[in-house]
C-alpha positions in Angstrom: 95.1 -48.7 309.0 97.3 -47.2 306.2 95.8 -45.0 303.2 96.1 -46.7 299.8 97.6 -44.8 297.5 96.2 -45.4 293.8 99.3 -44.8 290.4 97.5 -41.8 288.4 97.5 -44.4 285.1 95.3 -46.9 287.4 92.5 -44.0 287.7 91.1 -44.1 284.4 91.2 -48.3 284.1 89.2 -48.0 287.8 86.5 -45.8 285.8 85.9 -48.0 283.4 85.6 -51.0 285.6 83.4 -48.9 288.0 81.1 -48.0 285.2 80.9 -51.8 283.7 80.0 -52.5 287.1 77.2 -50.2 287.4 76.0 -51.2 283.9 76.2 -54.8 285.0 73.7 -54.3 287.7 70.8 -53.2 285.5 69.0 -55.7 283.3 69.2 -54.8 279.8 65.5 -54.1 279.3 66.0 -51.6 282.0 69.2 -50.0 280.5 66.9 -49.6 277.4 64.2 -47.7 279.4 66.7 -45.8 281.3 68.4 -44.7 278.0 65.3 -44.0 276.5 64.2 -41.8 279.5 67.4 -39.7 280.3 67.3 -39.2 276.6 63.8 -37.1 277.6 65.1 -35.8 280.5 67.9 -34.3 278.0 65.4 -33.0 275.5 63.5 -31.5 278.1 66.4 -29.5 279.4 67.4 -28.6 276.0 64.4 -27.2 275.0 64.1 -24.9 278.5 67.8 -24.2 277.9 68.6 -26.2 281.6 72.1 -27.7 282.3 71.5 -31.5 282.4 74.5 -32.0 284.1 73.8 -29.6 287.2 70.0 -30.3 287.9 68.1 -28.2 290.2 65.5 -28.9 292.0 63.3 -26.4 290.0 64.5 -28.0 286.7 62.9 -31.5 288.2 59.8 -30.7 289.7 59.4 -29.2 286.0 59.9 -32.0 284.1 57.7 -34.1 286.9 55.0 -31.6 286.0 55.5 -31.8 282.7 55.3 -35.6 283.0 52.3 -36.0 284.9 50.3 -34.6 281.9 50.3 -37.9 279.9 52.1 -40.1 282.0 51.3 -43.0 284.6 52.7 -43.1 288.1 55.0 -45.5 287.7 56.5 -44.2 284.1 57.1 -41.1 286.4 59.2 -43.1 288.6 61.1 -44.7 285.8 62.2 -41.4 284.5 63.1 -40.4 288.0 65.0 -43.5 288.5 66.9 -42.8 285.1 67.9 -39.4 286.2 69.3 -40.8 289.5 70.8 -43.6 287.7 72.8 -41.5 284.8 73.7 -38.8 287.4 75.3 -41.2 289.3 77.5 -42.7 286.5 78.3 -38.8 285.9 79.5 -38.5 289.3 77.2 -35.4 289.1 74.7 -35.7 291.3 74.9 -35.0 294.7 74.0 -37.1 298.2 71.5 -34.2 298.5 69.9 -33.7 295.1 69.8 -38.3 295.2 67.4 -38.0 298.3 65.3 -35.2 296.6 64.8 -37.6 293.7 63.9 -40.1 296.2 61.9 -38.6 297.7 60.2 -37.8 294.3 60.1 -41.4 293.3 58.3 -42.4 296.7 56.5 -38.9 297.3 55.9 -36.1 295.0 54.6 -38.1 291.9 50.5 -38.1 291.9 48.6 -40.8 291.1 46.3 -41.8 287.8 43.1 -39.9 289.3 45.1 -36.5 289.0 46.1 -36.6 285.1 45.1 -34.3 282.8 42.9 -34.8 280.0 45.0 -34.5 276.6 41.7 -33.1 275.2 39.5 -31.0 277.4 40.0 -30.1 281.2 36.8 -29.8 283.3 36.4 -25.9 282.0 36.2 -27.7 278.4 38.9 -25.5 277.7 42.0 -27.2 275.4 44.7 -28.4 278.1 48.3 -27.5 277.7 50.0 -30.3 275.8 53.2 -32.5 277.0 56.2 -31.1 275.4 57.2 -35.0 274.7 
């Protein structure tokens, strides 16, 4: 098998198809939540001064953290799967750093029975706020 060679001009046409194609396979309600949820994920990395466009694995086990304070389980792994989603259309994220939020999504995010109160925690002392 020969190698195909692709004209220069072609590569930015083949872009745009690619990301129309990867917009196409999400149902709009989910590109909605997605948006809505890398929008937080950029907030969040704004606010902590982190590059959203290089995340580390430091940076998301933060904003996990930061999550689990008010959210459920499975908002958790929305957000996660709207990192993974927008870092792919970026070409920025990395077969390594995909598996790690994987592994996330499936792994790392605790259930209901572990969030903390928005009020009191068990000491009765006030519990740190979510930062969104």
């Amino acid at each position: 098998m020969g190698t195909v060679t692709v004209p220069s001009y072609c590569q930015q046409q083949l872009e745009n198809e690619m990301n129309r194609l990867m917009e196409a396979t999400l149902a709009p309600s989910t590109t909605t939540q997605y948006n809505s949820a890398y929008d937080k994920f950029k907030k969040f990395c704004a606010e902590l001064q982190f590059c959203v466009n290089l995340i580390q694995e430091h940076t998301l086990m933060l904003y996990v953290t930061n999550l689990s304070l008010s959210q459920s389980h499975s908002s958790i792994k929305i957000h996660l799967a709207a990192i993974r989603h927008h870092s792919i259309l970026q070409g920025t994220v990395s077969h390594g750093m995909y598996l790690l939020i994987k592994n996330y999504i499936s792994y790392y995010v605790p259930s209901n029975e572990h969030k903390v109160s928005h009020s009191k925690n068990r000491l009765g002392n006030q519990s740190h706020q979510n930062f969104y």
